[in-house]
N, C-alpha and C positions, 0 to 999 in steps of 0.2 A: 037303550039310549046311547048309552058309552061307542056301541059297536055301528050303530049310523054312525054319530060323529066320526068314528074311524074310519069306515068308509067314504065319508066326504073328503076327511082331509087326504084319504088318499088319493082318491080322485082331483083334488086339488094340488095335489104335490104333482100329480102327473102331468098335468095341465103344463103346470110353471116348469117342469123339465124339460119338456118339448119345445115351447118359448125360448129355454133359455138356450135350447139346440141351435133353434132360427136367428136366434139373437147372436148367438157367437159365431155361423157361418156370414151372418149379416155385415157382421162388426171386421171379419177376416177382409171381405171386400171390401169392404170403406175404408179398412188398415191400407191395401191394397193400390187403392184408388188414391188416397191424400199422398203416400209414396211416389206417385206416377206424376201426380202434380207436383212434388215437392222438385221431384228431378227435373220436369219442365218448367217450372220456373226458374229453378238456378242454371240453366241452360240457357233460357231466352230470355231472362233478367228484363222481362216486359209486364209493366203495373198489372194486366192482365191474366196473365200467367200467374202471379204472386194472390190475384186475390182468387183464382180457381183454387188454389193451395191452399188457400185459409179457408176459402168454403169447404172444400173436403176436408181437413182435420176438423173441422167444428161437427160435424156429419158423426167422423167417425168416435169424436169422445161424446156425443152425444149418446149414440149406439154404446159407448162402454158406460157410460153410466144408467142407464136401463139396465145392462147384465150385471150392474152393482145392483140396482134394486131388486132384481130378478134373484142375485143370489143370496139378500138381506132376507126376502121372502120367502126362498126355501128354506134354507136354515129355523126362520120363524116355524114352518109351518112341518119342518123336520122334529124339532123339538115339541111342537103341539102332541104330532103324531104320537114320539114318544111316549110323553106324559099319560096318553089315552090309552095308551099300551101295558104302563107301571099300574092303571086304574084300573085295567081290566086285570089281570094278572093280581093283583091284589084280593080283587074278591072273589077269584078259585082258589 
């Protein structure tokens, strides 16, 4: 029993690592891209310009707050792992 559960949550952990891989090349472009806008807007000081800029920084904190939950989640299910670990180890 102990050693499925370990097995999922491994398999779980790996899951949310890859995720949080996609998520932080994700988030680089959208860092990226609000940049690109933030410079064209103070350039071309046109309403337009100003609200592509707010749309891309909304985009990319968005994207960072997903890799906060992403990495609220490993942690969580870092520690689970462990725990299953002390549980096994415990009764060899």
């Amino acid at each position: 029993m102990l050693q499925s559960r370990l097995v999922d949550t491994s398999n779980q952990l790996k899951r949310l690592q890859v995720d949080r891989q996609v998520t932080e090349e994700q988030l680089s472009h959208l860092d990226n891209e609000a940049e690109d806008a933030r410079i064209r807007s103070l350039v071309s000081e046109t309403p337009i310009a100003d609200k592509e800029y707010r749309e891309a920084r909304k985009h990319a904190e968005s994207m960072r707050r997903h890799l906060l939950e992403l990495e609220i989640e490993i942690s969580k299910i870092e520690n689970l792992q462990n725990k299953l670990l002390d549980q096994i180890s415990e009764r060899n």
